[in-house]
C-alpha positions in Angstrom: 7.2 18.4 17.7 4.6 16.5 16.3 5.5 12.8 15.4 4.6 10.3 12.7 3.3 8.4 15.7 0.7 10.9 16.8 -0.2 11.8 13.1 -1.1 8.0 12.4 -3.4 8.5 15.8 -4.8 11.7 15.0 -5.7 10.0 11.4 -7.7 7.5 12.9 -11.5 8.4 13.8 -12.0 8.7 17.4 -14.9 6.5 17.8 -12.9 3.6 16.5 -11.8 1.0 18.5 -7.6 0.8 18.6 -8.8 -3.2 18.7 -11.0 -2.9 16.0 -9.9 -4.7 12.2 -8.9 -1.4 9.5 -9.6 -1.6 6.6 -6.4 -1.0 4.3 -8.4 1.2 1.9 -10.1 3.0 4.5 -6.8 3.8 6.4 -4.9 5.0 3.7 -7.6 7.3 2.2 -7.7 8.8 6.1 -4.2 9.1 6.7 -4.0 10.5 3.3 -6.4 13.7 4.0 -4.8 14.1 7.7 -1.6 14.6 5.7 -2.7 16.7 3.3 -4.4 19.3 6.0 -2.4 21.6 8.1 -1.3 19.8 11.4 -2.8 20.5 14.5 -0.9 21.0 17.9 0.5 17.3 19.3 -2.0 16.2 22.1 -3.4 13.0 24.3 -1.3 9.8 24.6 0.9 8.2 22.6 -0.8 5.6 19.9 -1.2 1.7 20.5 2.5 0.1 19.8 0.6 -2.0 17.1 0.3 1.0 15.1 2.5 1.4 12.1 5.1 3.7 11.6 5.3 4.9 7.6 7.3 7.7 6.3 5.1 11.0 7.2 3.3 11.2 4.2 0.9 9.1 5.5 1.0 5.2 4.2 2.1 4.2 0.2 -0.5 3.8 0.6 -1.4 9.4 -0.6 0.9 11.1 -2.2 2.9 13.9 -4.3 4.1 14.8 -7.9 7.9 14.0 -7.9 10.2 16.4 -7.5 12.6 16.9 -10.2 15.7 14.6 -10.8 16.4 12.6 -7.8 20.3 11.8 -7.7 20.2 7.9 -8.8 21.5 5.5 -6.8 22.5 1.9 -7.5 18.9 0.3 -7.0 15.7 1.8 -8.7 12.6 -0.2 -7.9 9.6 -0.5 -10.1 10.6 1.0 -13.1 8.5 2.4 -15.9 5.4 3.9 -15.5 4.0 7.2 -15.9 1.6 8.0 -13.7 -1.7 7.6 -16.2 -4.7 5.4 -15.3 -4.3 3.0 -19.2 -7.9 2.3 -20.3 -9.8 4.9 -18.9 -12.5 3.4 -17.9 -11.2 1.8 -14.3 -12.1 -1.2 -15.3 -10.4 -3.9 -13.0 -7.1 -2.1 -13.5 -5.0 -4.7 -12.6 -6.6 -7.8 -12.9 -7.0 -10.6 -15.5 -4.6 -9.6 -17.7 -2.9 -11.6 -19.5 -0.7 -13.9 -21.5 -3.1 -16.1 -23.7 -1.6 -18.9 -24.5 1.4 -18.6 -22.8 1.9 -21.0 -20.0 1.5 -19.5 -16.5 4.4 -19.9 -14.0 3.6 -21.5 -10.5 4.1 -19.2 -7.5 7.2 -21.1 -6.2 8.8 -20.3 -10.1 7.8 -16.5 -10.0 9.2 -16.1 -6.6 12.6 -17.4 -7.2 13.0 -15.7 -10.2 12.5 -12.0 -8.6 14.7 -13.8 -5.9 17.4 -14.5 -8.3 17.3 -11.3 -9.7 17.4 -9.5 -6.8 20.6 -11.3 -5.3 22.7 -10.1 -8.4 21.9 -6.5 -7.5 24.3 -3.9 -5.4 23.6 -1.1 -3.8 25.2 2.3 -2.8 23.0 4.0 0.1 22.6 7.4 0.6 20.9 10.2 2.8 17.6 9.2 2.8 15.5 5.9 1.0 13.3 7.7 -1.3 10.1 6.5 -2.3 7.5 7.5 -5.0 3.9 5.6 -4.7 0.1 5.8 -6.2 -2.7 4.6 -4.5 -6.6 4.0 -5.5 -9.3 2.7 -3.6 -13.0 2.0 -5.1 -15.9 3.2 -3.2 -20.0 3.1 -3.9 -21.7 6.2 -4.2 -25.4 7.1 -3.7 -28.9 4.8 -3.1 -30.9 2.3 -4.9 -31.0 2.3 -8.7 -28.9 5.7 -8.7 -25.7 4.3 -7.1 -22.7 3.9 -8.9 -18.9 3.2 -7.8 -15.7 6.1 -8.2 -12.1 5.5 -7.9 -10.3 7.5 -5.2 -6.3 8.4 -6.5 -3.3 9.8 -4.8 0.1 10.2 -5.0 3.1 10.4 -2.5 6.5 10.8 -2.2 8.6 10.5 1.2 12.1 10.5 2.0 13.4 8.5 4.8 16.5 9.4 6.7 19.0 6.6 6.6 20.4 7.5 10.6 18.6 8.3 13.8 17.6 11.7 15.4 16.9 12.4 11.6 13.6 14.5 10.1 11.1 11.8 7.8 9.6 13.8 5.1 6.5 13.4 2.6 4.7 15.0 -0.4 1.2 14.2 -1.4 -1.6 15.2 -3.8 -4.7 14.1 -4.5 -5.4 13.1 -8.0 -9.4 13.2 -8.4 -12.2 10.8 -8.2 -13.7 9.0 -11.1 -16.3 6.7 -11.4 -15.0 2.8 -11.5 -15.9 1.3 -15.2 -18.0 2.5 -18.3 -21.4 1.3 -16.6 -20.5 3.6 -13.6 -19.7 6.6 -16.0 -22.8 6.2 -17.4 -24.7 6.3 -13.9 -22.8 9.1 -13.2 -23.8 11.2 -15.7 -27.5 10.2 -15.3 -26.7 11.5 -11.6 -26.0 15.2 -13.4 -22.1 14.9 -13.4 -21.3 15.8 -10.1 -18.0 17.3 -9.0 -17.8 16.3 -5.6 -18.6 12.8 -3.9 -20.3 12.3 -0.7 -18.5 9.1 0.1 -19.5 6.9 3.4 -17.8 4.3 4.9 -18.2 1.4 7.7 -15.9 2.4 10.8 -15.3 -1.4 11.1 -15.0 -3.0 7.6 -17.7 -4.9 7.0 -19.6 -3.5 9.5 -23.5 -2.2 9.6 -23.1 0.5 12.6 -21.7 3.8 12.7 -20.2 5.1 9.0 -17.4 7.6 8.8 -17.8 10.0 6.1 -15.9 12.3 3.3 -15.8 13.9 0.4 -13.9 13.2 -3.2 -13.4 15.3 -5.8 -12.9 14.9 -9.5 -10.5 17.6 -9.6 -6.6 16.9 -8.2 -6.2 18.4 -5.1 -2.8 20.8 -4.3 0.2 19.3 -3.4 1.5 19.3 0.5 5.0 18.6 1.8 5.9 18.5 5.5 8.5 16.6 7.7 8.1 15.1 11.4 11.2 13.7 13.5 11.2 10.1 14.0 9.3 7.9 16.5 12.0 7.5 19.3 14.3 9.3 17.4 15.2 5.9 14.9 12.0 4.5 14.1 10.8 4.1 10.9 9.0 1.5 9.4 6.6 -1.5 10.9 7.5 -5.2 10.3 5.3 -6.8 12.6 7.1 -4.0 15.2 8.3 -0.9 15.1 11.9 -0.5 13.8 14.6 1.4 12.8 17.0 1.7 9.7 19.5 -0.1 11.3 17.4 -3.2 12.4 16.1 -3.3 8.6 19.8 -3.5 7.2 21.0 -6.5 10.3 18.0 -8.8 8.9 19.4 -11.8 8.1 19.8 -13.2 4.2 18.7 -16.9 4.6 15.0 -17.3 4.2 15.1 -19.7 7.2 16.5 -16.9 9.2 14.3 -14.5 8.1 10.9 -16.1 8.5 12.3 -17.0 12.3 13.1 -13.6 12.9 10.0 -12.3 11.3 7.8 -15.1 13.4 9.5 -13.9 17.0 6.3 -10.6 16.3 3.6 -12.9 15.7 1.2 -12.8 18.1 -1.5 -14.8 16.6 -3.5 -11.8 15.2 -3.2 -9.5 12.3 -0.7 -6.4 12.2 -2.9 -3.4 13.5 -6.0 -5.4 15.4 -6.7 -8.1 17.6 -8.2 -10.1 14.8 -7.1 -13.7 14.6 -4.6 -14.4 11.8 -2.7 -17.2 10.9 0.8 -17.2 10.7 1.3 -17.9 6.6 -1.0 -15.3 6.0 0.6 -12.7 8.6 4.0 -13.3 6.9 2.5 -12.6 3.3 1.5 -9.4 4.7 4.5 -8.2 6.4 6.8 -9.8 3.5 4.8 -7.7 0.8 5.5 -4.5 3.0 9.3 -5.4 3.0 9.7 -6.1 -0.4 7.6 -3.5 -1.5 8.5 -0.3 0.9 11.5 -1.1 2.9 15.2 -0.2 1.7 16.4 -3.7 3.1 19.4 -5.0 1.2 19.1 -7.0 -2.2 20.2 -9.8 -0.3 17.3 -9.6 2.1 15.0 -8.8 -0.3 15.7 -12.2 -2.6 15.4 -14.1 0.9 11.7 -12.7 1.4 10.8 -13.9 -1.9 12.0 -17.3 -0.9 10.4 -17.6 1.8 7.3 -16.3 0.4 8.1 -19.0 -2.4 7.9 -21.9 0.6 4.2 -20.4 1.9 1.8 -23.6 0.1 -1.1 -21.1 0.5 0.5 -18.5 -1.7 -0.5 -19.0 -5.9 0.2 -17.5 -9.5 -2.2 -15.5 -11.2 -0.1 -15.8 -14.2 0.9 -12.2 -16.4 -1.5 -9.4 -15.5 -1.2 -5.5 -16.1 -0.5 -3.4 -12.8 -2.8 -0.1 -12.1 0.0 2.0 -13.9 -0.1 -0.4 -16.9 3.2 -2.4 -16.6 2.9 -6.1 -17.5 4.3 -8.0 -14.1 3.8 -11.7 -13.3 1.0 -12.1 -10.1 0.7 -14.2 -6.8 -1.6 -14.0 -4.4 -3.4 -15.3 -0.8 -6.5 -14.9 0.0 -7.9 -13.6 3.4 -11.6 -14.5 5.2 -12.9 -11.3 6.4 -16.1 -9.8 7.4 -16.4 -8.4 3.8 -16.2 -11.2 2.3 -12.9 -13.1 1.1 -10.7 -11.3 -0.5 -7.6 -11.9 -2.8 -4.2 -10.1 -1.5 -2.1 -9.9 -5.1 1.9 -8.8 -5.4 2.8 -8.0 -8.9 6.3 -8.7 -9.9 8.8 -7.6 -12.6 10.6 -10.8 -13.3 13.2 -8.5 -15.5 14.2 -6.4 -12.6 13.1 -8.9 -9.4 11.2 -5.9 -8.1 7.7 -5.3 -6.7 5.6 -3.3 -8.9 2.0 -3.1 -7.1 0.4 -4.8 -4.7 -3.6 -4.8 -4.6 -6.9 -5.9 -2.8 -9.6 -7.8 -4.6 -12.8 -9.2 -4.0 -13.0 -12.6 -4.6 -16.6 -13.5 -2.8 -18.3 -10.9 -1.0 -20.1 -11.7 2.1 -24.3 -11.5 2.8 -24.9 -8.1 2.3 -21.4 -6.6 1.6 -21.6 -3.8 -1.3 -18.6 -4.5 -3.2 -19.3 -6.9 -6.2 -16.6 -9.7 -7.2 -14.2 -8.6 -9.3 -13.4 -5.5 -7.8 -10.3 -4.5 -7.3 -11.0 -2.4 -3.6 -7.5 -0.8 -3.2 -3.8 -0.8 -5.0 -0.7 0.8 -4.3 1.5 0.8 -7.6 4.9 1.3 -6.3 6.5 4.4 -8.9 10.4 4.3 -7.9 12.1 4.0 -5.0 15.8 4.2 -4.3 19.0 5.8 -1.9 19.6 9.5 -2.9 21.9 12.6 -1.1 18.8 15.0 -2.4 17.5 16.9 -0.1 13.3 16.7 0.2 11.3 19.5 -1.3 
């Protein structure tokens, strides 16, 4: 039976290096169409251990229309939010936000708040961790004075078994491509309207060789649902390393604790590449996926945000407006790459101590790089996640 393992491989284009950076955009809008197609017969070796293991329907980042009433358990993440894009226009959906005169909380304040908040919560777990996501990633489009930039949506849903030798399963749907802002609309329409996007992409980000190519369209695509057993029969999510359910509920609930037992995976390079990345940075990035995607206790939860609150390289953005339009207060790092350096944001609900989105934006492009400052690249708006006894469909 085919495996999330192999599906992640079979996602990735076979002329790219396993050593090679990803881009986070880039991967998700590939694993995204892989899930979406019918899937082919398992073949070849297993993928690089580096590789991460997501629910099957292929990274939070592509996704589904949510099925019905899902039987509530005690913790709902990310509340509110109804699936529309607010403004229209794509205009840096979640960016500058803002509270105008109010005064901005620091980074360390933000994080123990949603720490604080997420230590008075309990928890009843269930059959599976359940998990509602929309994702968007900004491309260009065309040559010379003709080009313009369109936003690329999905949605997905996944369920997660909570014990081994279980079935993962995952919905998604593809919600259409739309030009970026106003000034791309307008490009568009000069370019006749077109339905369909011929969109191109470097195989390594930043790169000038070989591109990888595919199309968009403007209209939502149909909706696909299918299940795979679990890598090794337990695994089920990546935290620097494959692990299982059971590893994510022993993590420990002291932040010192944590970031030691987060550290024993560092390598000295980034989570799916050889690329050198230095260890704050590398916990930011694990951290975000753990408070964002894993169903880890409240406890551990409020100990990841404080020791994300003890990272000096982390900062506050201040109140800003998510992709799905839900006011949340912002901190970010910023990463060096070949693109050009780029801000890693986390938006939080200080109400609920929960993760609502996290995004990708330029903050300096690079010599050459396509993607103007400002630009929010890619986001992943985290819908609703929680325990539940449904069963997927």
């Amino acid at each position: 039976m085919k495996d999330v393992m192999r599906v992640l491989r079979d996602a990735r284009p076979e002329e790219m290096d396993p050593g090679a950076p990803v881009d986070e955009g880039v991967r998700r809008d590939e694993l995204a169409r892989a899930m979406a197609a019918p899937r082919p017969e398992a073949a070849g070796s297993a993928a690089p251990a580096r590789r991460r293991v997501r629910p099957v329907w292929g990274l939070g980042l592509a996704g589904a229309v949510a099925a019905g009433a899902v039987a509530a358990a005690a913790v709902f993440v990310a509340p509110g939010g109804d699936g529309t894009d607010p403004g229209g226009d794509g205009t840096d959906p979640g960016g500058t936000g803002g509270g105008g005169g109010e005064r901005v909380l620091d980074a360390r304040t933000v994080l123990l708040a949603a720490a604080e908040k997420a230590d008075g919560q309990t928890e009843t777990t269930g059959a599976y961790w359940h998990q509602v996501t929309v994702s968007s990633s900004t491309y260009a489009v065309g040559k010379g004075g003709g080009a313009y930039a369109v936003t690329v949506r999905s949605k997905a849903e996944s369920w997660t078994p909570s014990r081994p030798g279980g079935k993962a399963f995952g919905a998604g749907q593809d919600l259409g491509a739309k030009p970026a802002t106003k000034a791309d609309a307008e490009a568009w329409r000069r370019a006749g309207s077109p339905a369909t996007f011929k969109i191109q992409i470097p195989v390594v980000p930043g790169g000038k060789g070989r591109l990888k190519g595919f199309t968009a369209k403007t209209t939502p695509g149909a909706r696909s649902f299918n299940g795979s057993a679990l890598v090794d029969g337990d695994k089920v999510f990546w935290l620097g390393r494959n692990v299982s359910m059971k590893d994510l509920r022993a993590l420990p609930s002291d932040p010192k604790r944590l970031k030691a037992e987060l550290l024993r995976w560092y390598k000295g390079h980034d989570t799916e590449s050889n690329r050198p990345m230095a260890s704050d940075l590398w916990l930011y990035t694990v951290a975000r996926g753990l408070v964002m995607d894993m169903p880890v206790k409240p406890a551990v939860r409020a100990a990841a945000f404080r020791m994300l609150a003890g990272l000096p390289a982390v900062r506050s953005l201040g109140k800003v407006t998510d992709p799905q339009g839900r006011t949340g207060n912002a901190i970010a790092l910023d990463e060096k790459t070949r693109q050009g350096v780029i801000r890693q944001e986390m938006i939080i609900d200080l109400a609920s101590g929960a993760a609502l989105a996290s995004m990708n934006v330029m903050v300096a492009p690079a010599a050459g790089a396509n993607v103007p400052a400002g630009r929010t690249m890619n986001s992943t708006a985290l819908i609703g996640a929680e325990w539940t006894d449904t069963k997927p469909r």
